[in-house]
C-alpha positions as CSV (number, residue, x, y, z in Angstrom):
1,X,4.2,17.6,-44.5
2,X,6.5,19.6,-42.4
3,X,8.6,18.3,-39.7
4,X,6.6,20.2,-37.3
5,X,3.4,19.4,-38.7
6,X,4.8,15.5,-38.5
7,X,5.3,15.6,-34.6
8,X,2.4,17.4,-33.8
9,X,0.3,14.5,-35.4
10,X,2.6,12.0,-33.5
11,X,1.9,13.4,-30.5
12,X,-2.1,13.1,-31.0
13,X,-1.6,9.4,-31.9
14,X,0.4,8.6,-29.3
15,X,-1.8,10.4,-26.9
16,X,-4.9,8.8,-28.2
17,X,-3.3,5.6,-27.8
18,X,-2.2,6.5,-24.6
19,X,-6.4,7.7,-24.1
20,X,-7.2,4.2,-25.1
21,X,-5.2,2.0,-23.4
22,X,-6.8,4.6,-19.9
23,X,-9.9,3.6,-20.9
24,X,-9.5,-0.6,-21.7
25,X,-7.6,-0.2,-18.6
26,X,-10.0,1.1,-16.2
27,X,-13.5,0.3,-17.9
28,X,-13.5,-3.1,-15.7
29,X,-12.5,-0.8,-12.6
30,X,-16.1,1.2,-13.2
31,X,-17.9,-1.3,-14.8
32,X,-17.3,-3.3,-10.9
33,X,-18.0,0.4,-9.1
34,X,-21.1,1.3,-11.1
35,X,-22.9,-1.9,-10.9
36,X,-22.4,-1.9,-6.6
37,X,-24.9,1.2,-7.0
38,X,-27.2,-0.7,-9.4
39,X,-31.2,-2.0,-8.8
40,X,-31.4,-6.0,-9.5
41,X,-33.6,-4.6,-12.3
42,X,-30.6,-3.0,-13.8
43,X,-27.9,-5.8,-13.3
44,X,-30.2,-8.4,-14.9
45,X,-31.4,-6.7,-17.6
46,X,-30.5,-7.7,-21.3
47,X,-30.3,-3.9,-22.0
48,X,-26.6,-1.8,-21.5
49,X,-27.1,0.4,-19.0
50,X,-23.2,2.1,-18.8
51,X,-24.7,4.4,-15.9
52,X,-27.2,3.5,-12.8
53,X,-30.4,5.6,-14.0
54,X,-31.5,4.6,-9.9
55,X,-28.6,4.7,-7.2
56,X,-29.2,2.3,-4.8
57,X,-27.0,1.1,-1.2
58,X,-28.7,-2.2,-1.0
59,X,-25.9,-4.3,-2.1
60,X,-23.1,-2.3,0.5
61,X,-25.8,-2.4,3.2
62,X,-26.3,-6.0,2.9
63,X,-22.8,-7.2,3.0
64,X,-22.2,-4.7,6.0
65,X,-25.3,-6.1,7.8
66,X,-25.6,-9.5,6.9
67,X,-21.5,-10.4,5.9
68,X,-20.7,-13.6,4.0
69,X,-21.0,-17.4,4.8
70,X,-22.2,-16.1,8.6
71,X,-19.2,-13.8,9.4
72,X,-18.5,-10.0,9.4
73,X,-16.6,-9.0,5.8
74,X,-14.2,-7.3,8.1
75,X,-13.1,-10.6,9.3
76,X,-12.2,-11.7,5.9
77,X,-10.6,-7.5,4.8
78,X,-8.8,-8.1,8.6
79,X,-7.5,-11.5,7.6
80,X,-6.4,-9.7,4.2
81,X,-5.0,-7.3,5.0
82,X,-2.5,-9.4,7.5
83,X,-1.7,-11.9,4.9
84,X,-0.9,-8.9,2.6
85,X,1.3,-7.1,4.7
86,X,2.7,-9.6,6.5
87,X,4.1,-10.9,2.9
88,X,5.4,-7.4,2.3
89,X,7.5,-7.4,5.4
90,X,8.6,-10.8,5.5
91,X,9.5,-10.4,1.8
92,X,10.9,-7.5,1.8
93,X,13.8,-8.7,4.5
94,X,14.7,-11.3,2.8
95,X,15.0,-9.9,-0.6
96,X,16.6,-7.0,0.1
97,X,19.4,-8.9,2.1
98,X,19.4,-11.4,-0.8
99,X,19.9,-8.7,-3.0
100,X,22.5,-7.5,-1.8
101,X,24.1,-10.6,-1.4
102,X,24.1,-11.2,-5.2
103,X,25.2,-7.6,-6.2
104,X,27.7,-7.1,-3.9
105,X,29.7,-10.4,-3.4
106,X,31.2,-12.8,-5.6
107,X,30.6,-16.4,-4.6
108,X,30.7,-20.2,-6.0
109,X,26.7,-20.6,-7.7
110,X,25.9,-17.0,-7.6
111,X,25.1,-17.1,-11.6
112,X,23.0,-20.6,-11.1
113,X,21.3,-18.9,-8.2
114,X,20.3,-16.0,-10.6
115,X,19.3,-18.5,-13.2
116,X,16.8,-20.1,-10.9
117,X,15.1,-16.9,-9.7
118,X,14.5,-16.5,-13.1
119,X,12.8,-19.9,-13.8
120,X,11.2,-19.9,-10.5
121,X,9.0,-16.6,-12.0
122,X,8.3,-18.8,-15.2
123,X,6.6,-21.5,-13.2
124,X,2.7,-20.9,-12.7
125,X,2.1,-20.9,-9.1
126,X,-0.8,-23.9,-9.6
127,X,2.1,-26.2,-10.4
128,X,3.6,-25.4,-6.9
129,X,0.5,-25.4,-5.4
130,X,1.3,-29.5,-4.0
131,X,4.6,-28.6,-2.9
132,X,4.1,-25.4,-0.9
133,X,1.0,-27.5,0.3
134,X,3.3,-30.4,1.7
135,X,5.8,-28.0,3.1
136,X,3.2,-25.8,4.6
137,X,1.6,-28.4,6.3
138,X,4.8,-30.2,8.0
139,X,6.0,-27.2,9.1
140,X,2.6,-27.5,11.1
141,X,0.8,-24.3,9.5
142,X,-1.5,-25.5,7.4
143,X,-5.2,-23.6,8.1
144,X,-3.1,-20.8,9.4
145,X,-2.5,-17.1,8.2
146,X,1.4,-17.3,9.0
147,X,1.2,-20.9,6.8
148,X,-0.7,-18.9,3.8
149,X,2.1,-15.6,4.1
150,X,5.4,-18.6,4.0
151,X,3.4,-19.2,0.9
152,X,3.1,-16.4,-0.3
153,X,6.5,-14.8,0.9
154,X,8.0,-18.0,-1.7
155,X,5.8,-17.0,-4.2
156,X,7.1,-13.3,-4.7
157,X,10.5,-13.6,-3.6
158,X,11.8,-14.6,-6.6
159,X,10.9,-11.5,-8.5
160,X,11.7,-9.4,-5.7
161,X,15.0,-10.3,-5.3
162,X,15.7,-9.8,-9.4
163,X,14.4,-6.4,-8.9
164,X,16.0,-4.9,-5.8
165,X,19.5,-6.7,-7.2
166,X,19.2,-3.9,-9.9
167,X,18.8,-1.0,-7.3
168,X,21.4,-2.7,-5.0
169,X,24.4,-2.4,-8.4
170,X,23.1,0.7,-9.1
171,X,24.6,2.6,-6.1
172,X,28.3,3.0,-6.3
173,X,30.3,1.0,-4.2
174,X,32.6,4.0,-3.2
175,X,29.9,5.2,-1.3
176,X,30.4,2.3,1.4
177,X,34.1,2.3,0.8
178,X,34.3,5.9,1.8
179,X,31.7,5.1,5.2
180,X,33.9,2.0,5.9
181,X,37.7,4.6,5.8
182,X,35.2,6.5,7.9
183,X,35.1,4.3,10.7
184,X,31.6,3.0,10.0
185,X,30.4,-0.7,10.1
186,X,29.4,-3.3,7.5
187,X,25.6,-3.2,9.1
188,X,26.3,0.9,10.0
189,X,27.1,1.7,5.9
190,X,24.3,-1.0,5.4
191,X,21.6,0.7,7.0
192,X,22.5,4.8,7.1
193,X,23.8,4.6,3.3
194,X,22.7,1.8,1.6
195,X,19.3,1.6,2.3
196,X,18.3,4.7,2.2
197,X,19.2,5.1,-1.4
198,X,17.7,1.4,-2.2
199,X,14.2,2.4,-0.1
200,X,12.2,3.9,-3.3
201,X,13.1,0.4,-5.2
202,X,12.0,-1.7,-2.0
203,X,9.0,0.6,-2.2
204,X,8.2,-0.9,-6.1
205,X,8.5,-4.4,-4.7
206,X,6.4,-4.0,-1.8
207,X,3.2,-2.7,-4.4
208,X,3.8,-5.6,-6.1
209,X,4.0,-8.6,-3.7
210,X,0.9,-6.4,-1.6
211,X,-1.0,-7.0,-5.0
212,X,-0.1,-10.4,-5.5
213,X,-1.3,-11.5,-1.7
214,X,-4.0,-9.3,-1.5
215,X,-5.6,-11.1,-4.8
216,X,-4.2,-14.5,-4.5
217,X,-7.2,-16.8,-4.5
218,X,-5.9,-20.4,-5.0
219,X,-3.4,-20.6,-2.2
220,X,-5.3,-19.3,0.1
221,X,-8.2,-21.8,-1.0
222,X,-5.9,-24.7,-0.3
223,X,-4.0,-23.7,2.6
224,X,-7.0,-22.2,4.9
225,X,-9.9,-24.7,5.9
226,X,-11.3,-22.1,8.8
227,X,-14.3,-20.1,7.1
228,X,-13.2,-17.5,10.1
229,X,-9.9,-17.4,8.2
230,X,-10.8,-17.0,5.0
231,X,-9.1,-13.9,3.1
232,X,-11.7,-11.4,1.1
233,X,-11.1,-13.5,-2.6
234,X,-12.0,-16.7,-0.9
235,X,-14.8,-15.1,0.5
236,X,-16.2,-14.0,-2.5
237,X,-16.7,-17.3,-3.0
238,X,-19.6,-17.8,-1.3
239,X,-21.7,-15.3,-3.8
240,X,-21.6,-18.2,-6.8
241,X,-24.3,-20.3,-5.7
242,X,-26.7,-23.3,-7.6
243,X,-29.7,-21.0,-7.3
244,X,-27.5,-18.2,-9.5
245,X,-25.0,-15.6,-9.0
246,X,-25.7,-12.9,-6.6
247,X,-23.9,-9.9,-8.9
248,X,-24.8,-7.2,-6.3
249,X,-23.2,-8.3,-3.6
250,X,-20.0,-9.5,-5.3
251,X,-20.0,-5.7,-6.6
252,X,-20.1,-4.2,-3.8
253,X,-17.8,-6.6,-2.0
254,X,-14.9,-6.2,-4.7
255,X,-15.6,-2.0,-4.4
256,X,-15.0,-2.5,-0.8
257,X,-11.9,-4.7,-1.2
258,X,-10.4,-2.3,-3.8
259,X,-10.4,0.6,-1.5
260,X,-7.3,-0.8,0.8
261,X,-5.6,-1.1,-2.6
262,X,-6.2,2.3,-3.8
263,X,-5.0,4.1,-0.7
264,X,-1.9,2.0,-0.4
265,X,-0.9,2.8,-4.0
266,X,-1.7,6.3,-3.4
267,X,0.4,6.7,-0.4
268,X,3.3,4.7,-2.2
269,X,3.1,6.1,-5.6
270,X,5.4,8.7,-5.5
271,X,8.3,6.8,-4.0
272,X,7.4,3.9,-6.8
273,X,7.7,6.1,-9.8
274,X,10.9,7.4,-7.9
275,X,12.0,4.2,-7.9
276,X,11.2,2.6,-11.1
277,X,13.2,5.8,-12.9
278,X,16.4,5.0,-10.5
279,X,16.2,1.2,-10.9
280,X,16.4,2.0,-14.3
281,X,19.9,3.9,-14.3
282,X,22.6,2.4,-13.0
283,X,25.8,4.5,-11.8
């Protein structure tokens, strides 16, 4: 086999590996999609049906009309969508400032500090679910939104301060040596040279901890008792009854809360990709 012949045939393999891994990948995504737009009779029967053979809007129209557990399912995309950005905000502060703390200066603990960001990512967060319970609640948050995003801000700092540390060494430090012989500011060279060039990585870290508080189902479970408080994944609750499992409507309820997702990620995904290459070269 020629040499030409060879890497022709590894670039089929490798792109109907890549084919694969599209379609394990994203299967789930229109399996969730397709069965929204299913009859009952199609759910529930023993039969695979990979494509409705009958569109219906029952399922959407009934969780529009009739909500969950007596309240609008905005309430719970509203309450969602708060926790989920307020996280990213909150979050994103801190870590990049910590960040930049840890690339930039040299002081007493800074390699045990790294250490423990790395174990704090290897604990589960179920095994600091009684902790951030007890802290939440004597800070006197608990069954509040800002109590669930502390929770969540603790949860994905960690990880977002390893990550933006690598974008923060990445840019040369002559860059704010030569603003500073200009005449500029620690927080002037912070903000007009710094950051810009650190924004795509902030970017990647903001996708992730939206992700991670738009999903996150246990926290919210303990730390919210109001039903009118309730985030969309704790909502979804309310579908899994003793009588059975009402499929439709937790179909058309996940489509729904995918959506805000999807358009995030597409507004974002540029700078992410941006920012994954550059986080990935340092200078």
């Amino acid at each position: 086999m020629t040499p030409l012949a060879r890497k022709r045939l590894g670039r089929i393999a490798l792109n109907t590996a890549g084919v694969l891994v599209f379609l394990v990948a994203t299967f789930p995504v229109y399996w969730m999609v397709s069965t929204a737009f299913k009859t009952n009779d199609q759910i529930f029967t023993t039969d695979f049906i990979p494509f409705p053979t009958e569109f219906t809007f029952e399922h959407i129209e009934r969780v529009l009309t009739d909500g969950v557990a007596g309240h609008s399912i905005w309430l719970y995309m509203r309450n969602s969508a708060i926790v989920a950005l307020g996280t990213v905000l909150i979050g994103a502060v801190f870590a990049l400032l910590s960040a930049t703390a840890v690339a930039r200066f040299r002081f007493k603990g800074r390699t045990g500090f790294l250490a423990l960001l790395l174990v704090a990512q290897m604990i589960p967060a179920e095994a600091l679910l009684i902790p951030l319970f007890l802290s939440v609640k004597r800070l006197g948050l608990y069954d509040q939104l800002l109590g669930l995003i502390v929770a969540q801000v603790a949860l994905t700092l960690p990880f977002g301060i390893w990550m933006l540390r690598t974008f923060v060494a990445a840019v040369p430090k002559s860059l704010e040596e030569a603003a500073w012989i200009d005449g500029a500011s620690r927080l002037t060279t912070f903000w007009k040279v710094l950051f810009p060039l650190v924004a795509p990585g902030l970017v990647a870290t903001s996708i992730f901890s939206f992700i991670t508080a738009w999903n996150e189902l246990i926290m919210a479970l303990y730390l919210i008792g109001d039903p009118t408080k309730y985030t969309m994944p704790v909502a979804l609750q309310y579908f899994f009854g003793q009588k059975g499992t009402d499929w439709g409507a937790i179909m058309a309820s996940s489509t729904m809360m995918t959506i805000p997702v999807v358009i995030f990620f597409l507004l974002v995904q540029r700078r992410m990709v941006s920012g994954l290459v550059a986080g990935a070269v340092k200078g």
